[in-house]
C-alpha positions as CSV (number, residue, x, y, z in Angstrom):
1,X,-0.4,-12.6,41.0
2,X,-1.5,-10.9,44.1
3,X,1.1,-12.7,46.3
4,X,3.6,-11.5,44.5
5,X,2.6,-7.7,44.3
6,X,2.4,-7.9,47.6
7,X,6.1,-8.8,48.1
8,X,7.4,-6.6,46.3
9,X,7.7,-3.1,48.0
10,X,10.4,-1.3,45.6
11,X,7.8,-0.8,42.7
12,X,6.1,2.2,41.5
13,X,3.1,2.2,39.0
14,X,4.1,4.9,36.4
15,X,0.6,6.0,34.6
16,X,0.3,8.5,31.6
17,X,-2.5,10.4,33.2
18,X,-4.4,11.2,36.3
19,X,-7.3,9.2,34.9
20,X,-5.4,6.2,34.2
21,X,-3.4,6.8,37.1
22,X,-6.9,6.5,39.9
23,X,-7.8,3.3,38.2
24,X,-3.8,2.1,38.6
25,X,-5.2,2.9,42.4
26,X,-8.4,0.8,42.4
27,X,-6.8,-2.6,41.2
28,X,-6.7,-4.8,44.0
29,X,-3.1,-6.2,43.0
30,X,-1.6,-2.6,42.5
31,X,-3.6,-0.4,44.6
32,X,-0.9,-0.3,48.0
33,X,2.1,0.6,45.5
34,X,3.7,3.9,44.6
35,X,1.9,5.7,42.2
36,X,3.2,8.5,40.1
37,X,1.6,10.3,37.2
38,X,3.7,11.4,34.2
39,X,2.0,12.7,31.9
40,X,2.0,11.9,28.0
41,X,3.6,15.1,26.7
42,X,0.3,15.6,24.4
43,X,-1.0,19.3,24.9
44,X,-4.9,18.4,24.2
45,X,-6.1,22.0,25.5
46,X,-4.0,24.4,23.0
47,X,-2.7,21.8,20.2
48,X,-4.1,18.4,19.7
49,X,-7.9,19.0,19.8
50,X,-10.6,19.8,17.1
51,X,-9.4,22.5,14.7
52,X,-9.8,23.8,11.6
53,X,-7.9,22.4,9.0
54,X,-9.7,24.4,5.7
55,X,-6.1,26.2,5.1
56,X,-4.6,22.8,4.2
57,X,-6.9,21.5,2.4
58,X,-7.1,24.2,-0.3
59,X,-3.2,24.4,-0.1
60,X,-3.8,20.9,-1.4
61,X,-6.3,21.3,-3.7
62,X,-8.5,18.6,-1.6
63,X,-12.3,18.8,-2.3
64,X,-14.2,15.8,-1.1
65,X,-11.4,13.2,-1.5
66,X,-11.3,10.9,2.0
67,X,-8.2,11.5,3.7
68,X,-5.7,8.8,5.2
69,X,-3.0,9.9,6.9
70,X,0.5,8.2,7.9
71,X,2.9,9.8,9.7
72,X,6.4,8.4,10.5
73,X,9.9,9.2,11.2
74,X,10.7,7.9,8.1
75,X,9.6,7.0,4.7
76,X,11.1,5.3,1.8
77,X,10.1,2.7,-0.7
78,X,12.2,0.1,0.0
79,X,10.4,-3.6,0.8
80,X,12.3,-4.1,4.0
81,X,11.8,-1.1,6.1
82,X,10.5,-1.4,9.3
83,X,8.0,1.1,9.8
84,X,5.9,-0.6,6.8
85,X,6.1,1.8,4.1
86,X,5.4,-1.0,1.7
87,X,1.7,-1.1,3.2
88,X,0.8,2.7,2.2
89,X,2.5,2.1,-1.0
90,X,0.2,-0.8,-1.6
91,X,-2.8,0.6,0.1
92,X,-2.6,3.7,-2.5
93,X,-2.0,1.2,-5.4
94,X,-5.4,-0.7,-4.6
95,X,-7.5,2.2,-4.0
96,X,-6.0,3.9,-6.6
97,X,-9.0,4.4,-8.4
98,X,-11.2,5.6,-5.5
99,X,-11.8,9.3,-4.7
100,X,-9.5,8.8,-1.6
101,X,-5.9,10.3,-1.2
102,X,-3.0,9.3,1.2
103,X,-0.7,11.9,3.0
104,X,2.4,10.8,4.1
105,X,3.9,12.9,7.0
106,X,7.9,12.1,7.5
107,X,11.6,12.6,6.4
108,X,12.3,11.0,3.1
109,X,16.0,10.6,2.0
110,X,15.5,10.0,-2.0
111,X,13.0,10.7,-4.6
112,X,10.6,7.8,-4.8
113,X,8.4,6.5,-7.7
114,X,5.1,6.9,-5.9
115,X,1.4,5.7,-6.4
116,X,-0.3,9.8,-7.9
117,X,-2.7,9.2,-4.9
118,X,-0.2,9.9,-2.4
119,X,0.6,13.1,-1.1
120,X,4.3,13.0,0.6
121,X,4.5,16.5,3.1
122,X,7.6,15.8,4.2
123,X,8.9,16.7,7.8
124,X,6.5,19.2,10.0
125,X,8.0,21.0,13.2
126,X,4.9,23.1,13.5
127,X,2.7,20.7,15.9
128,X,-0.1,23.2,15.0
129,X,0.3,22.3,11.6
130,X,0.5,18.6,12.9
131,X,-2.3,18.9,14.4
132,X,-4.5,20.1,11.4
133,X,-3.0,17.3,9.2
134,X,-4.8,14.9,11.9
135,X,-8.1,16.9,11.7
136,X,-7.7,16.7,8.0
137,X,-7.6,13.1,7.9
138,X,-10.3,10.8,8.1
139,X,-8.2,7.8,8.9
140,X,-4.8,7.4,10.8
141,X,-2.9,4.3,9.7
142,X,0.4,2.6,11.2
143,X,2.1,0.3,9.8
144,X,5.6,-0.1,11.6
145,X,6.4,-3.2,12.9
146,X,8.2,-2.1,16.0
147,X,5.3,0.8,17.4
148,X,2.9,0.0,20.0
149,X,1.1,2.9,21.3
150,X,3.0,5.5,19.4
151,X,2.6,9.6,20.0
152,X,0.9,10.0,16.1
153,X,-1.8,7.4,17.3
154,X,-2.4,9.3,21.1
155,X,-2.2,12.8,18.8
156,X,-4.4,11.5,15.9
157,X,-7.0,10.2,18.4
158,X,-6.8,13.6,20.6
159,X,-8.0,15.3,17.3
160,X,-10.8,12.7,16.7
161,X,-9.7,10.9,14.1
162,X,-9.8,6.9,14.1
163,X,-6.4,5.0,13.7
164,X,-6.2,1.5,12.1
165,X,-2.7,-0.9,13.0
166,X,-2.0,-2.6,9.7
């Protein structure tokens, strides 16, 4: 792997951070190439960080329900949809008695038949608001099938709150 790093002289290591971006420099493999820090587009200082969330929770009459939270581009009930609705549907149906409700962040394009435990917000273009969904939440769950390291799970973790891949 070395050798052929070390051929290669047209490369450069893009990293997501300054952090990640001096231990890109340590490696031993990648350490001579061109780095270059772009970073993830997640404002941690004024947006994505601890805040108070109170102001939703009474605008949805939430007392000391546990929280999960998925958001997506999309949502709609349909079994073959990539981004895995079927999961939170069938999450909320097995925990349906449990004192634990499920809010759905995303653009819906029809009226759905939905499990009572499951909250659908809708689209949010107020990352402030965003932000205090995630702070709400006590869980963050994806389920799409085509998401690796998606921009909910970095701004879900940047508020604190743990994220499970289903």
């Amino acid at each position: 792997m070395k050798k052929v790093f070390s051929e290669i002289h047209n490369i450069s290591i893009v990293s997501v951070s300054d952090w990640v971006g001096n231990r890109a420099c340590q490696s031993p493999i990648m350490g001579k190439l061109n780095h270059i820090v772009i970073n993830n587009g997640i404002d941690t200082e004024n947006i994505f960080h601890k805040s108070n969330f109170d102001y939703i929770k009474s605008t949805l009459n939430l007392n000391d329900e546990k929280v999960i939270l998925h958001v997506t581009a999309s949502f709609a009930d349909e079994d073959d949809n990539i981004k895995g609705e079927k999961y939170i549907i069938e999450l909320a149906n097995r925990l349906k008695d449990r004192n634990i409700k499920i809010i759905v962040i995303a653009s819906s394009s029809k009226k759905m038949n939905l499990p009572k435990n499951i909250i659908c917000i809708g689209r949010i273009t107020n990352q402030n608001e965003l932000a205090a969904y995630y702070n709400l939440a006590d869980l963050t769950i994806i389920t799409s099938r085509k998401e690796t390291f998606s921009m909910s799970v970095a701004e879900s973790l940047a508020c604190g709150t743990p994220v499970c891949w289903i």
